[in-house]
N, C-alpha and C positions, 0 to 999 in steps of 0.2 A: 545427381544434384545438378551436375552441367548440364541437363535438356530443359528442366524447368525454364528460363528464360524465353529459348525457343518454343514452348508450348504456348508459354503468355503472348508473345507475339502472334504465333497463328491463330490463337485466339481472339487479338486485337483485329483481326485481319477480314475485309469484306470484298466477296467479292459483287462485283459490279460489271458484268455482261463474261457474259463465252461464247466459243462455238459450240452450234449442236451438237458437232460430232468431235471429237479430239483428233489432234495431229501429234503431228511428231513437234516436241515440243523446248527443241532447242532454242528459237529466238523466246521462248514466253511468251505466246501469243494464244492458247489456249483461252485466256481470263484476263480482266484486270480486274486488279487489286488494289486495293487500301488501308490505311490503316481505320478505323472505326470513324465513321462521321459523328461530331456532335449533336448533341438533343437542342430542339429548339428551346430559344429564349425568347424570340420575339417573333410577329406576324409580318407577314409579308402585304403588304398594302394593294389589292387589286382592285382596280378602277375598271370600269367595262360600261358600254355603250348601252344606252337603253335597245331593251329586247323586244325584237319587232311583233309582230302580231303571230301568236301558235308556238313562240319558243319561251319554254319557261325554265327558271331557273330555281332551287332551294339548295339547302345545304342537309348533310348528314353525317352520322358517324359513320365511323370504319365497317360496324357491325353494319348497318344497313345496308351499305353500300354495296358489300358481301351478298347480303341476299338482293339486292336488286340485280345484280349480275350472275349471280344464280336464276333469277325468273327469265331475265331478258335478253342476255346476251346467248347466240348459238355453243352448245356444248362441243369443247372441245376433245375428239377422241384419245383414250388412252393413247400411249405411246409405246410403237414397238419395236425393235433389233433392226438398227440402220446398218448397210452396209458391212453384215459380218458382228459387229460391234454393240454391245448391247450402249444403247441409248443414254447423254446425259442430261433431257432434256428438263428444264424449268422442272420443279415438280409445282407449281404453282395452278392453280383453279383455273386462273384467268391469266394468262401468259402475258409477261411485259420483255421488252430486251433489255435490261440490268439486272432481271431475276431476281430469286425469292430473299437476297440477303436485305436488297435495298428493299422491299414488299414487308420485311420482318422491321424494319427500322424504323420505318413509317406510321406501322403500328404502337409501336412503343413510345408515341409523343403522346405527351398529356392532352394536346387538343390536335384531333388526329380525324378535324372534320374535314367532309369532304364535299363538294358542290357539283350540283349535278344540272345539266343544261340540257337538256330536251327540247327537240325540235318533230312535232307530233308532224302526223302521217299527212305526204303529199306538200307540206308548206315549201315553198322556196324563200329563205330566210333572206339570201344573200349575202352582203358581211356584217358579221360582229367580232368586234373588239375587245380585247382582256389583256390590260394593261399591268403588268406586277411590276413591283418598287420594290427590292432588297435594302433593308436599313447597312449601313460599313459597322465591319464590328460584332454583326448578330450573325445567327444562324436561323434560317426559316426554311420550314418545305410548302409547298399550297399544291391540293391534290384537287384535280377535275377530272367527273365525270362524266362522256360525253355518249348520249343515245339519240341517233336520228331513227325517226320511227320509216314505217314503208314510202317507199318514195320523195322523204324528205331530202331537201337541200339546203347548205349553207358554206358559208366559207368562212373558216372562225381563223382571226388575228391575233396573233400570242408574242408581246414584245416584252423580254427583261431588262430590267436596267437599276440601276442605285441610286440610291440619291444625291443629293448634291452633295453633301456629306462628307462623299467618298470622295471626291476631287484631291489632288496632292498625292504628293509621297509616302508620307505620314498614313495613309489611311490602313485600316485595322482590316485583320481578314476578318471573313467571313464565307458563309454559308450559305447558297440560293438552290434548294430540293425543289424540282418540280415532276408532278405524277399525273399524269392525263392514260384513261385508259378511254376505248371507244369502241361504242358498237352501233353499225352498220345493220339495218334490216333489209330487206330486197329492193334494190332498186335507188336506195341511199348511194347520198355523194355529199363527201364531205373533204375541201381545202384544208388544210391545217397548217398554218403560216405562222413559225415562228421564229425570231430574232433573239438571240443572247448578245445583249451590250452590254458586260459587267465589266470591272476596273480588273486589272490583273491581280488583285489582291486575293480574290474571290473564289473558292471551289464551287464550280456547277457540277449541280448531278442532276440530269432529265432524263426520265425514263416514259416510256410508251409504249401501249399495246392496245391491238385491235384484235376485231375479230370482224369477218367481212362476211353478209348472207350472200343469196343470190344476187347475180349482177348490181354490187354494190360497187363503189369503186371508191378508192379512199388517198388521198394526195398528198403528201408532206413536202413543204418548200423550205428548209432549217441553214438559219446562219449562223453560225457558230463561232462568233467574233471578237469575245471576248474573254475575259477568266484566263486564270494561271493554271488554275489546274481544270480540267473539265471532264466527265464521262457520261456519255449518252449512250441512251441502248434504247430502240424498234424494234418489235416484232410484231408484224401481221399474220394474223389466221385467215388465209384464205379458203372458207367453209364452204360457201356456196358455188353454183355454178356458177359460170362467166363472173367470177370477181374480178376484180382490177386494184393493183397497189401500186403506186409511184412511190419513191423516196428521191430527191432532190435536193442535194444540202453541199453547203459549200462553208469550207472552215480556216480560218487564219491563226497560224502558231507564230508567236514569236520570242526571242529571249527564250527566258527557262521554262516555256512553257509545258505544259502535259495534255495533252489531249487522246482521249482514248476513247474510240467508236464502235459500236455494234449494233447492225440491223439484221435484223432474219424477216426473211417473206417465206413462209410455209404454207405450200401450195398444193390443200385438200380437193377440192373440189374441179371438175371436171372446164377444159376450156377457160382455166384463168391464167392472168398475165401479171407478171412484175416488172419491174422497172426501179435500178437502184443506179442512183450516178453522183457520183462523189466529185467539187473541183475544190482542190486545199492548195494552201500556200503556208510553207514552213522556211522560215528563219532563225537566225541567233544559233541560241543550243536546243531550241525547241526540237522534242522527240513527240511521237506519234505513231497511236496506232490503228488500224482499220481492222474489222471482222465481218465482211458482208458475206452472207449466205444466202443461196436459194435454194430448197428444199421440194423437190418433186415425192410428195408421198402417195402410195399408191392408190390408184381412184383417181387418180389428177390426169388423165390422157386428155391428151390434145392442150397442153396448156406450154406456156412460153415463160419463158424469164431471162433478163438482159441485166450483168452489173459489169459498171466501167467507173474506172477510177483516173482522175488527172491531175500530177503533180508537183509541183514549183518549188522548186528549191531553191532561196534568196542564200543559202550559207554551206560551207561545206562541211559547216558542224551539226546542222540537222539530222534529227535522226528520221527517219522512213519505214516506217513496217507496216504493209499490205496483206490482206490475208483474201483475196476473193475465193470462196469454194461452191462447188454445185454437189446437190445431195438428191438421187435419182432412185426410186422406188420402179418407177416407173417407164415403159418404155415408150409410148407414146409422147415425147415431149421435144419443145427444143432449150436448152438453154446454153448463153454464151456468155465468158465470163473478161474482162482484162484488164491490165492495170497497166499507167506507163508515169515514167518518172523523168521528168527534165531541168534543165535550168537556167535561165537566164540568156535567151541567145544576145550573142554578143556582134554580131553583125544587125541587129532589131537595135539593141542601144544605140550603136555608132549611128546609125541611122537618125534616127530621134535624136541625140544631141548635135548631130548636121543641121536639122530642123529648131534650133533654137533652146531646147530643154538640158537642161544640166543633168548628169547623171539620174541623182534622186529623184527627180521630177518624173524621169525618162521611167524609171523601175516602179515608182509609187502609178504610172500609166499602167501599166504592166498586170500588175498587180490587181488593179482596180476590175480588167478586163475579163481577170481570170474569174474575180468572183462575181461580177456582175451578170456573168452565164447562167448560175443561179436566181440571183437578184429577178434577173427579168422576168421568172415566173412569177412575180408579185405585183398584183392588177392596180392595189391601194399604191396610191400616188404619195401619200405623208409617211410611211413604214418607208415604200424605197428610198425616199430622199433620205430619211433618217438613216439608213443603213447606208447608203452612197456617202453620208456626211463621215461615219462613224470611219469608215476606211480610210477617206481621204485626213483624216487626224492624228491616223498611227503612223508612228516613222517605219517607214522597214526599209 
């Protein structure tokens, strides 16, 4: 009779990204966890730029959607005995990095449409924008479809934020789900530029997955700036030959914040490259975790992967948990992994306040530097300043 409880609990219990392959699992760092996210009550308000000439957009259900990624996207191969260890990978059709618990969630809302944004063979789109508005208070997921056909281009703009609503202390939690899965045809290249500005009230969950054909090359520039609680999870298939995957993201923890990260770059196909670089800034009692994998599966010779991580400690109450791992089928390859952890030099302050700037000024510079390393990968002039504006507004 004393385990029932604890049953109901793991039952409540989802998880939201892991590593491919398990470790030794003293810090907890395997998975994260939560308790069950809520069902939506209300929609999430997307605004977006008219679509330029050969990108079209419709919506669909869950089911459809299914089999549109069943026809179109590259078949991902069975999965098999990593390193000694049999395998815990996604069991999912279509691989995302939060995996199959958030995939089953999604399905389970009563309006569980999803939008699909096609950018047909050869167009160079350039950028489009997709603006989402979280109501304070509700809970909403908005899921996008994204298929660039042969040799399309675009750079597609993805900025979250709440409404005015949400201002003060007072404001109500809430819920902002977002689901973007993408496929890459031969010679595709696709930006993918997103901002999270939500109030700390707010639990983020964004999840993503690709799949990348021949010489596709696929970008992710991700700020991750706001919310109390947060979990994202990336995972690229790299399918084809000479694919190419960036991840590029930079995240601000502060107070009680939660923030928990997982990207994987799984690297099938022969002569592809990844590229994963993390720059975070953790304050208050803010804890944090990182799960970046690169995954050399066999067939992948000659192919390269690079993950580095950089990171700012404002508190000595923050918590730090890094997990970079390389995962090698393969011996043809190179990959190098590292992480390092700092804080505040204090000879840089003294300096800066010599120069006129009071402490806070001197650290909010600081600060600003760290994440602007990121930032600057983003070409739109109105997204950086908004994101420039959003840092310089938080106290840390």
């Amino acid at each position: 009779m004393e385990k029932e409880p604890n049953k109901t609990m793991k039952e409540n219990t989802m998880i939201l990204g892991h590593l491919p392959s398990p470790t030794w699992n003293r810090l907890r760092m395997n998975e994260g966890r939560t308790q069950s996210l809520p069902m939506a009550d209300a929609d999430a308000a997307a605004a977006s730029d008219k679509m330029p000439e050969g990108v079209t957009t419709r919506t669909m259900s869950a089911a459809e959607a299914a089999e549109y990624i069943e026809k179109h996207a590259p078949k991902e191969e069975p999965e098999k005995v990593v390193a000694g260890k049999a395998p815990i990978y996604h069991p999912q059709k279509f691989a995302t990095g939060l995996g199959e618990d958030f995939e089953k969630h999604l399905a389970a809302q009563k309006e569980g449409e999803v939008r699909l944004l096609q950018v047909q063979e050869g167009v160079q789109a350039g950028e489009v924008s997709i603006h989402l508005n979280f109501a304070c208070g509700r809970h909403a997921y908005v899921q996008h479809l994204i298929h660039l056909q042969k040799g399309a281009q675009m750079t597609l703009l993805m900025d979250c934020e709440a409404g005015e609503e949400c201002a003060g202390d007072e404001a109500a939690a809430a819920t902002a789900g977002v689901s973007v899965r993408v496929i890459l045809e031969e010679d595709a290249k696709l930006i993918l530029v997103r901002a999270q500005l939500l109030p700390e009230t707010f639990t983020h969950v964004d999840d993503c997955g690709a799949v990348l054909g021949k010489n596709a090359f696929f970008k992710i520039v991700h700020m991750e700036l706001g919310a109390g609680k947060t979990f994202v999870g990336t995972q690229a298939e790299l399918i084809g030959n000479g694919a190419a995957f960036e991840n590029r993201a930079g995240y601000l923890s502060l107070g009680d914040a939660q923030t928990d990260l997982t990207v994987n770059a799984v690297q099938r196909g022969r002569k592809t490259k990844s590229t994963i670089q993390y720059e975070g800034v953790l304050g208050g009692k803010a804890r944090k975790i990182l799960r970046d994998t690169i995954d050399f599966r066999r067939g992948s010779a000659g192919s390269e992967g690079d993950e580095q991580e950089n990171v700012l400690l404002l508190s000595p109450d923050a918590e730090n948990k890094s997990m970079p791992v390389i995962l090698c089928e393969e011996e043809d390859m190179e990959g190098r992994h590292g992480a390092s952890i700092g804080r505040l030099d204090d000879e840089m302050l003294f300096y800066l306040t010599t120069r006129g700037l009071d402490p806070q000024a001197a650290q909010r510079m600081m600060v600003r530097a760290k994440l602007l390393a990121i930032a600057r990968h983003i070409s739109n002039v109105e997204l950086y300043a908004k994101i420039h504006n959003f840092i310089d507004n938080i106290a840390v």
